[in-house]
Residue frames as qw, qx, qy, qz and C-alpha x, y, z in Angstrom:
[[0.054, -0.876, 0.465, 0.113, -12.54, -20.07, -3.40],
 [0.779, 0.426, -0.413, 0.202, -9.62, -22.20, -5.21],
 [0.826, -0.418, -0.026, 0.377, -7.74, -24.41, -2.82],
 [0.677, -0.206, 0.140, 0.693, -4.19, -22.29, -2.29],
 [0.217, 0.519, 0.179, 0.807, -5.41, -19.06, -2.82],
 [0.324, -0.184, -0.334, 0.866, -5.83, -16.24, -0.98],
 [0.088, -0.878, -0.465, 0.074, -8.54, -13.58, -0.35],
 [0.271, -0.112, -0.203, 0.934, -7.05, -9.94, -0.54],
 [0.053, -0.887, -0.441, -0.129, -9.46, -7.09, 0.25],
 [0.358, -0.030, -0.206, 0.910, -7.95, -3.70, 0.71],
 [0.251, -0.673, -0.590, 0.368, -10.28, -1.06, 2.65],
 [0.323, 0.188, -0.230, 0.899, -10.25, 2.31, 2.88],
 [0.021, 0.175, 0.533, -0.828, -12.64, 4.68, 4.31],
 [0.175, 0.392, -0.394, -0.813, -14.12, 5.36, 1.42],
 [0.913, 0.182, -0.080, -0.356, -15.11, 2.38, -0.25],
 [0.689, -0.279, 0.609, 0.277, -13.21, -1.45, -0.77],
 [0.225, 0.757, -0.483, -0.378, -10.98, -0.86, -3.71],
 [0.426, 0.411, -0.799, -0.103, -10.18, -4.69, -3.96],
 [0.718, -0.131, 0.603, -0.324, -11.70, -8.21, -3.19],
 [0.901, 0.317, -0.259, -0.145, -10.73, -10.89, -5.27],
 [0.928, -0.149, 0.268, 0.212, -8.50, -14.38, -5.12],
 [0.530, 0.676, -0.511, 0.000, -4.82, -14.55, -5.85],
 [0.914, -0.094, -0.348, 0.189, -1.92, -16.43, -4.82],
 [0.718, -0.097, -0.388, 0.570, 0.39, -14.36, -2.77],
 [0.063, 0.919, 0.036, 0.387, 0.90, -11.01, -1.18],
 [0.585, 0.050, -0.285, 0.757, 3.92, -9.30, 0.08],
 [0.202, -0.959, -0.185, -0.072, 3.22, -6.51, 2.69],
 [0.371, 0.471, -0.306, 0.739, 5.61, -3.90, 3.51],
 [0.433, -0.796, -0.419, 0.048, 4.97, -3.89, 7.23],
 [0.394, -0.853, 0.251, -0.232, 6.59, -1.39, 9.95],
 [0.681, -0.645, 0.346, 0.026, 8.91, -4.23, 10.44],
 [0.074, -0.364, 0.733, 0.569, 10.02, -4.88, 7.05],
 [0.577, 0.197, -0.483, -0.629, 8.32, -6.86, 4.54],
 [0.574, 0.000, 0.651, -0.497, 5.98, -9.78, 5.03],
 [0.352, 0.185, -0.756, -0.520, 5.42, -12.62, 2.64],
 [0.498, 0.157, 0.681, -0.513, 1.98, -14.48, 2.64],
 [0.206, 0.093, -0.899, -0.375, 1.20, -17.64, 0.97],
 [0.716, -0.413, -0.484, -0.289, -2.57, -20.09, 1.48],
 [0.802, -0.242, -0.506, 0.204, -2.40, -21.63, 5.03],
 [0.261, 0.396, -0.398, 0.785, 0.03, -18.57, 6.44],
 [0.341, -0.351, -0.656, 0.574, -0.72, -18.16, 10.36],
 [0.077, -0.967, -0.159, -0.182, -3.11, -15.22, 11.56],
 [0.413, 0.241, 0.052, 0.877, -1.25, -12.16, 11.69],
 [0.190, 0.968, 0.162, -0.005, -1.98, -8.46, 12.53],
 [0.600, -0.119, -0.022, 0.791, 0.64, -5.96, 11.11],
 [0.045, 0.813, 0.220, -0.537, 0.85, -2.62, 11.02],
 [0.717, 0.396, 0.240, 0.522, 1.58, -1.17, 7.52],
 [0.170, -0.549, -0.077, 0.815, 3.62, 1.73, 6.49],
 [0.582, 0.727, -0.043, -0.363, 3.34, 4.39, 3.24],
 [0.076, 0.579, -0.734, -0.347, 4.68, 1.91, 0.45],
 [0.463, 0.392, -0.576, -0.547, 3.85, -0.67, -2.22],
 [0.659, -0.072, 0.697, -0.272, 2.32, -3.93, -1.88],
 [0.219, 0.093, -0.886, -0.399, 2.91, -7.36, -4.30],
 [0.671, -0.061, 0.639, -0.371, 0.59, -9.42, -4.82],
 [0.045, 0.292, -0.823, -0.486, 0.54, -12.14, -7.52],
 [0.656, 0.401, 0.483, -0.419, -2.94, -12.91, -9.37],
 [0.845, 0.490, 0.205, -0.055, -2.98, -15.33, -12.22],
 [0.748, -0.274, 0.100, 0.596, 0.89, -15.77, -11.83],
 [0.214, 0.649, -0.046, 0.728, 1.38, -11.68, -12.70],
 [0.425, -0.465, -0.359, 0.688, 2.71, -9.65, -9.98],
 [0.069, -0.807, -0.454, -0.371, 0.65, -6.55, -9.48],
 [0.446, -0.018, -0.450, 0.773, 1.06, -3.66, -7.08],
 [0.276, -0.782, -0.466, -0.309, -0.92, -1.41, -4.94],
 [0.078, 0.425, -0.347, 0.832, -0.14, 1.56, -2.26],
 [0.502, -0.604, -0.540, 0.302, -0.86, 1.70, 1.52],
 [0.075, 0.605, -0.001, 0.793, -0.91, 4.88, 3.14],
 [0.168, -0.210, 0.739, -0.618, -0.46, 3.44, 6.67],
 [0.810, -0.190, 0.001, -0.555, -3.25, 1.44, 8.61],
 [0.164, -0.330, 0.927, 0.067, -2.57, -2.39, 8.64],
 [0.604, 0.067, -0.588, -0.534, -3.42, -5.72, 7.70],
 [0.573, -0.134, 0.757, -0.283, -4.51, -8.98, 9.47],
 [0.444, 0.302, -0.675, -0.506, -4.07, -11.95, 7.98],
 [0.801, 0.007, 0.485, -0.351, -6.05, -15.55, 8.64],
 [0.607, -0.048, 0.755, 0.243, -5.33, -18.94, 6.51],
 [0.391, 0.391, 0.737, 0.388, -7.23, -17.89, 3.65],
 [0.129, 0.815, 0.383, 0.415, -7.35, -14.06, 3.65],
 [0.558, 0.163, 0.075, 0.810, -5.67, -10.89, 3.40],
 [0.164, -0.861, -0.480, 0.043, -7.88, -7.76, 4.95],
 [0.521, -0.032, -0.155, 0.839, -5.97, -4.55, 4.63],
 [0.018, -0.940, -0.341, 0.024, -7.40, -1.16, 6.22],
 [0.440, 0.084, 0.182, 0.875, -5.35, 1.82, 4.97],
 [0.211, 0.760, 0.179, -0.588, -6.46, 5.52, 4.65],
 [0.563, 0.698, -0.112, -0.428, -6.11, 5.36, 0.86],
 [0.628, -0.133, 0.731, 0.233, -4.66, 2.73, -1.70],
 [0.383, 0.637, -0.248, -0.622, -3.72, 3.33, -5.12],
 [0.818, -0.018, 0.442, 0.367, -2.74, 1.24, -8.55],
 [0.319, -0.171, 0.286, 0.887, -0.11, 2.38, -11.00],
 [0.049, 0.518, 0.662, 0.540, -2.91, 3.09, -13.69],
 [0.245, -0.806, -0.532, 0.085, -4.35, 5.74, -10.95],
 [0.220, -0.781, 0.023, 0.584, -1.57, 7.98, -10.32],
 [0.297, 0.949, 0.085, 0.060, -0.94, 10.78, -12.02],
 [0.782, -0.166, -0.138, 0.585, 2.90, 11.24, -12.00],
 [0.186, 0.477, 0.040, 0.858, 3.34, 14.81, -12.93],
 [0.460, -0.779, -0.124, -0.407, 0.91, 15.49, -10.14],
 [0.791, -0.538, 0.061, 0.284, 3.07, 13.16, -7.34],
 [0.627, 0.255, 0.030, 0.736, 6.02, 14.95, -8.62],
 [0.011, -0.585, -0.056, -0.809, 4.73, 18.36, -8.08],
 [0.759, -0.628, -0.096, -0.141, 3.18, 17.10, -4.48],
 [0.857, -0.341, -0.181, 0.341, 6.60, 16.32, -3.51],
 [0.125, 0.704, 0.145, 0.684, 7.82, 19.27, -4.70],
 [0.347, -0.633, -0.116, -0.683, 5.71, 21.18, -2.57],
 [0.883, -0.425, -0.191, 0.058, 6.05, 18.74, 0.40],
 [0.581, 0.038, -0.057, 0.811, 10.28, 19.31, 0.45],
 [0.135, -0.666, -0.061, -0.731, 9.17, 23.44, 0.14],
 [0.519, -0.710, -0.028, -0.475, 7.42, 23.30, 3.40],
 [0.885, -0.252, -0.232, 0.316, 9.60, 20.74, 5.01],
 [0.630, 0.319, -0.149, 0.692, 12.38, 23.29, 4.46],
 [0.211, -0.581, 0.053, -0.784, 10.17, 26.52, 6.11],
 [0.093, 0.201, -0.517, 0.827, 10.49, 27.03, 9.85],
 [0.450, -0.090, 0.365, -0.810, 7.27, 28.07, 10.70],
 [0.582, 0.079, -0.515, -0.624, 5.15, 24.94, 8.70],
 [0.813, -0.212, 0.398, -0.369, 3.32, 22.27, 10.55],
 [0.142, 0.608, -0.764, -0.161, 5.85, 20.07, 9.82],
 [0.512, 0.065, 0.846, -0.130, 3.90, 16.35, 10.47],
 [0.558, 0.646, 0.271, -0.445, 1.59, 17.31, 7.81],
 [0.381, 0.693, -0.542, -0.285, 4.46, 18.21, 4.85],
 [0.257, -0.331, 0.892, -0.167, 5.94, 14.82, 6.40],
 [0.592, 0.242, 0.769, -0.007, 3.01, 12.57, 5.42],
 [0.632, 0.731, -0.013, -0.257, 2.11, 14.69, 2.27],
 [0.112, 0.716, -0.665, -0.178, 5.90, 13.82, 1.44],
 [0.336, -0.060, 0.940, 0.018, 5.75, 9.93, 1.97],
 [0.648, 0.497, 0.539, -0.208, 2.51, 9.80, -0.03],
 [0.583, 0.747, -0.094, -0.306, 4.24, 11.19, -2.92],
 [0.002, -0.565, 0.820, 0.088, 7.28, 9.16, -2.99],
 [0.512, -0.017, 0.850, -0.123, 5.07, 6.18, -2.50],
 [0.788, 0.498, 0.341, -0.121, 3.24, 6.99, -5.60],
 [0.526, 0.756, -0.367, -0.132, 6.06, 7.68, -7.81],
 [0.080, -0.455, 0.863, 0.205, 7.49, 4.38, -6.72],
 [0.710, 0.238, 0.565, -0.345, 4.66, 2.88, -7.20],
 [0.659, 0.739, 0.066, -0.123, 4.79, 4.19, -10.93],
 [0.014, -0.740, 0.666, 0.095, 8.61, 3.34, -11.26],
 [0.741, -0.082, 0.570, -0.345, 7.89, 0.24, -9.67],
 [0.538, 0.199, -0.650, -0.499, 8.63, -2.77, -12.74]]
């Protein structure tokens, strides 16, 4: 590993979606956002649904969390998440219609209302994701 870089790996259940060296990442914890440079103290945070930087080969890049968290250590960036997108993945016409449908049920009485609730953050997170310059 290049001195003053960083490890990120993002996780999901599934399979790791991402392991390679950059030079920074910004997390969007639960408590707000979280900049993290080489050398940065260990860390766990919790994350919420919404958009992680990270800057490889001085472009800033972006990726989705969908809750879980990270923990961070001098020289790496571990993030477990239940699912983790990049812009090039989503479909926007689909996360449009998901949110859609998410507001619908939010709106009906009888609907298991946690459910519409996370289907609703997961589509707002990808269509900022894909906004997102």
């Amino acid at each position: 590993m290049e001195k003053n870089k960083l490890t990120l790996q993002i996780i999901t259940p599934l399979r790791k979606i991402f392991d390679e060296e950059v030079e920074s990442v910004i997390l969007h914890t639960t408590e707000g956002d979280m900049g993290i440079l080489y050398d940065h103290e260990p860390v766990v945070a919790l994350l919420g649904y919404n958009v992680i930087r990270y800057k490889q080969g001085g472009v800033l890049k972006k990726a989705t969390t969908m809750g879980g968290f990270a923990e961070v250590t001098t020289d790496r960036v571990i993030i477990l998440t239940d699912a983790s997108e990049f812009p090039e993945d989503i479909d926007i016409e689909r996360a449009k219609r998901a949110k859609e449908r998410a507001e619908g049920r939010l709106s009906q009485q009888d609907m298991d209302r946690a459910r519409a609730e996370i289907a609703l953050k997961k589509a707002v997170v990808r269509l900022n994701l894909k906004d997102a310059k």
